[in-house]
RONUMAR-766484 format. One record per residue (C-alpha): residue in three letters; y, x, z. Coordinates in steps of 0.05 Angstrom, whole numbers, plus 5000, padded with zeros to 4 digits. Layout:
# RONUMAR-766484
ALAYXZ ...
# end
This chain:
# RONUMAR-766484
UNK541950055037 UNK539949415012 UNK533049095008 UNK530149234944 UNK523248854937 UNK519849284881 UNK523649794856 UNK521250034780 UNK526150544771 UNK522451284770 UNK522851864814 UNK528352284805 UNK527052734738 UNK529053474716 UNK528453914648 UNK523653584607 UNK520754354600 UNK519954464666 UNK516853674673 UNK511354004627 UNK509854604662 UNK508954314728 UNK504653794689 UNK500754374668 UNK500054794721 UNK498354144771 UNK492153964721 UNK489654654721 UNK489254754788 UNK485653964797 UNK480354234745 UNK478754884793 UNK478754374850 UNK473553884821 UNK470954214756 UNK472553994681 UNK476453274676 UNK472652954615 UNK478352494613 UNK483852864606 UNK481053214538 UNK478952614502 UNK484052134523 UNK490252064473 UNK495151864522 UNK500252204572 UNK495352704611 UNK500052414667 UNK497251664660 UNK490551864652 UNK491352194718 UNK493851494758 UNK489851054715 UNK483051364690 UNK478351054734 UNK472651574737 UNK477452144766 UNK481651594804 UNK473651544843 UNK471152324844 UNK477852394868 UNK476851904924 UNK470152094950 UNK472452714950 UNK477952465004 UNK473052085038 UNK468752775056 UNK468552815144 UNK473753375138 UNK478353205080 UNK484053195114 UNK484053925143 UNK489754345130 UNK485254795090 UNK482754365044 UNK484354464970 UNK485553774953 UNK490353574997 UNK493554184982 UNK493353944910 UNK496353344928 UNK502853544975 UNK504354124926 UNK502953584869 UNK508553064904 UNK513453654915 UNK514353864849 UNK518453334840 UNK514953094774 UNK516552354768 UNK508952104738 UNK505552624785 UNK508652394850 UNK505751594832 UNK498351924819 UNK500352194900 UNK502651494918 UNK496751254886 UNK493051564940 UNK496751444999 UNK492050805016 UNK485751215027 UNK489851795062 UNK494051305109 UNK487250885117 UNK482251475146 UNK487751855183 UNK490051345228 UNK482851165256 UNK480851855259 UNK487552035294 UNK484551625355 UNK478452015349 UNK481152665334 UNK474252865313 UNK476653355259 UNK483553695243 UNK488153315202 UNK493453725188 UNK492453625113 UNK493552895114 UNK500053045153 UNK502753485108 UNK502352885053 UNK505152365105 UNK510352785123 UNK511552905054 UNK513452305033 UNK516552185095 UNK521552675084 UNK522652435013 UNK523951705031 UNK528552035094 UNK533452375037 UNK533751864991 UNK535351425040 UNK540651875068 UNK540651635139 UNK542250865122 UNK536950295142 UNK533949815093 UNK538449115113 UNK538348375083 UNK542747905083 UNK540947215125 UNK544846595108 UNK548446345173 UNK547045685186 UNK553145495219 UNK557245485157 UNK556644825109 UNK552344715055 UNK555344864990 UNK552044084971 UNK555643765036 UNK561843565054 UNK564443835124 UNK568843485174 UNK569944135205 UNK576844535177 UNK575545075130 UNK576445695153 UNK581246165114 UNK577246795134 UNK571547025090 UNK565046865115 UNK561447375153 UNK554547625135 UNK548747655183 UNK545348215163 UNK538648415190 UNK535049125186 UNK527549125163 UNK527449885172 UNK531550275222 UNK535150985196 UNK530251525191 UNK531252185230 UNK527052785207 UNK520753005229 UNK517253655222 UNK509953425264 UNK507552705266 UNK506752655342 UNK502252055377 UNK509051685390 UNK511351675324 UNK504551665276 UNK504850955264 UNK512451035245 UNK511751575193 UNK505751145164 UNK509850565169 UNK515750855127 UNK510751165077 UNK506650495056 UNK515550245042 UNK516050825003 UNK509050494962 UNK511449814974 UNK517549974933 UNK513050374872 UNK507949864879 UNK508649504810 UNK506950194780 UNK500550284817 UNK493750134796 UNK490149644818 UNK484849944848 UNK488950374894 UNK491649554922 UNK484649384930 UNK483650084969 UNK488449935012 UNK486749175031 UNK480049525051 UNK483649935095 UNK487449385124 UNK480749115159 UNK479149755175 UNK484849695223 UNK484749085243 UNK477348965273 UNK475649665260 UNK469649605210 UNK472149055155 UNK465448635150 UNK470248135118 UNK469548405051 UNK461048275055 UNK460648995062 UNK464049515096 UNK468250025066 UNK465850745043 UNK470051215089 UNK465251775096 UNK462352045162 UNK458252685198 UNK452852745143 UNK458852725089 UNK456952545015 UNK449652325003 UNK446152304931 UNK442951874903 UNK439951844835 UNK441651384771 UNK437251504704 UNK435652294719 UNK442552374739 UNK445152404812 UNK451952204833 UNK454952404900 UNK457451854938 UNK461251895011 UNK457051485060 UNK459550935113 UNK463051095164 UNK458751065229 UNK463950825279 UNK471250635278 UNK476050455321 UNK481149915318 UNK488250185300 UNK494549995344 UNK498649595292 UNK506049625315 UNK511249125280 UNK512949865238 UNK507049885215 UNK505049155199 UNK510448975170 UNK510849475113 UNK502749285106 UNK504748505097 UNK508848615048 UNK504149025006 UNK498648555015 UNK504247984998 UNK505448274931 UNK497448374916 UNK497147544938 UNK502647294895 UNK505347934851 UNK504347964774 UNK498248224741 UNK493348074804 UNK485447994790 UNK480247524830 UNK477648144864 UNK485248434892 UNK487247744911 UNK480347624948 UNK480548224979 UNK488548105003 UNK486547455030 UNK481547795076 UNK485248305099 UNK490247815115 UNK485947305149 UNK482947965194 UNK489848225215 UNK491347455231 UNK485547425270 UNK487748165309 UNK494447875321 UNK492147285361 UNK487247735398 UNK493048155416 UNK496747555431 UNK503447825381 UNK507147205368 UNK511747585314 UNK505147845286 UNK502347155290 UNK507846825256 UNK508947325199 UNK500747405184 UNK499346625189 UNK505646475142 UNK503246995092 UNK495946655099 UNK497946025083 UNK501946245023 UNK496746644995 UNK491746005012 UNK497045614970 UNK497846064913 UNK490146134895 UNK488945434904 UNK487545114827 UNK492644454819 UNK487243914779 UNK488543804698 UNK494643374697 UNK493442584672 UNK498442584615 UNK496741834610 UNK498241554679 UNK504641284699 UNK506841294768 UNK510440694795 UNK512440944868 UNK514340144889 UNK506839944857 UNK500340244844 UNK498340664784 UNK498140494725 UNK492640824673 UNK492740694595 
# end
């Protein structure tokens, strides 16, 4: 399999009839989970993009994730969303991928912890896991590296030209997958790994707020609180969701986590996370707020890299820093007036 950088095309489809029904049935059984969805019966559009990109339900669905024991195997909305990604619905599966920053973020510091049972969060990793493992179908993601010992196409040789084709170097940025039924200690960061390619690849169909979600995340991991972004994010802890009120009106909100742990950040993990944060640097459509919060994330894993002293870490986070440094920075107005003279000074009209 080739490397394939963003990949728009949809999930696989099935009867348009049957598309509806499990449309349907899914929203039904969301509105038993967390009451009426406003939204969905005064909105025009697809019921299916107001689902990814409504941003009330996008955040009751959140804090609702964010609870101490969201990610139980009992719990009705992770149920929701595994049954939800295998119904094979194209639009439904992206509001699931939508997600998978906040899942991927709380269980892999709560794994270390193992405070709580998180077999519902597995069931969703796994989930995808599986999916990306068929489609797939036991080939590794490759790309092609130029070999430098062959001559420029814009140089002449003195060496003779060789009547054999030229050989690719081909290099695997993700291994074949072999199945899993359990995510096991050994191979967490693995299955989490190959789950954040399967967003990488969907990623120019995901809102933004689930990129900014998961650069929160990514200092999570790396110094275990994420300070960086002025405030730490809201993950949820013992006392679960606290309320405060707003004009007569209270809102339930998950609190801040009380303590965290650092997360081990293997090369099969990073990597998938550097190219996410990548796109949310330099990809289209990107806001002040997702490209701030990308640079920090960046700058914090860069910072955990040299503290773990990873030189592969080190050389992919600080090369993706300084790009990102380069692509915010503002080039001055242009001086359509000045000539430059490189053998003199300039000259100004």
């Amino acid at each position: 399999m080739s490397l394939i950088d963003e990949d728009n095309t949809p999930f696989e489809t099935s009867d348009p009839s049957d598309l509806d029904l499990k449309l349907k049935t899914s929203i039904e059984t969301l509105t038993q989970i967390l009451g009426p969805i406003s939204s969905l019966s005064s909105s025009s559009q697809d019921p299916s993009l107001t689902l990814l990109h409504d941003p009330n339900l996008t955040q009751t669905i959140s804090n609702h994730l964010k609870l101490p024991n969201s990610g139980a195997g009992d719990n009705n909305l992770c149920r929701w969303l595994y049954d939800t990604f295998q119904s094979s619905h194209p639009d439904l599966q992206l509001v699931v991928l939508s997600f998978l920053p906040i899942i991927g973020g709380l269980y892999l510091p709560r794994a270390i912890v193992r405070a709580a049972s998180l077999a519902g969060f597995e069931a969703i990793l796994l989930a995808l896991y599986a999916h990306e493992t068929t489609s797939r179908d036991g080939q590794p993601i490759t790309v092609s590296i130029p070999d430098l010992s062959n001559s420029s196409l814009y140089h002449e040789s003195k060496a003779p030209v060789k009547n054999k084709a030229v050989e690719l170097n081909m290099a695997i940025m993700s291994p074949s997958l072999e199945p899993h039924g359990t995510v096991r200690s050994t191979k967490r960061a693995r299955i989490v790994g190959v789950a954040l390619e399967l967003y990488y690849k969907k990623i120019a169909s995901m809102p933004i707020t689930s990129k900014i979600e998961f650069c929160k995340f990514c200092l999570v991991w790396a110094d275990g609180n994420g300070d960086e972004l002025g405030k730490k994010a809201s993950l949820g802890d013992e006392e679960g969701m606290s309320t405060t009120s707003n004009g007569g009106e209270e809102k339930s909100e998950p609190k801040e986590e009380k303590s965290w742990r650092r997360v081990p950040l293997p090369w099969e993990l990073l990597q998938p996370a550097l190219r996410i944060l990548g796109h949310c640097l330099m990809g289209p459509n990107r806001t002040k707020e997702l490209t701030d919060a990308a640079l920090a994330a960046t700058n914090s894993l860069h910072v955990r890299a040299l503290q773990d002293v990873d030189s592969q870490a080190i050389l992919a986070t600080g090369s993706l820093l300084r790009l990102g440094t380069m692509a915010t920075e503002t080039s001055p107005e242009p001086d359509h007036t000045e000539i430059r003279d490189y053998m003199n000074p300039v000259i100004s009209l």
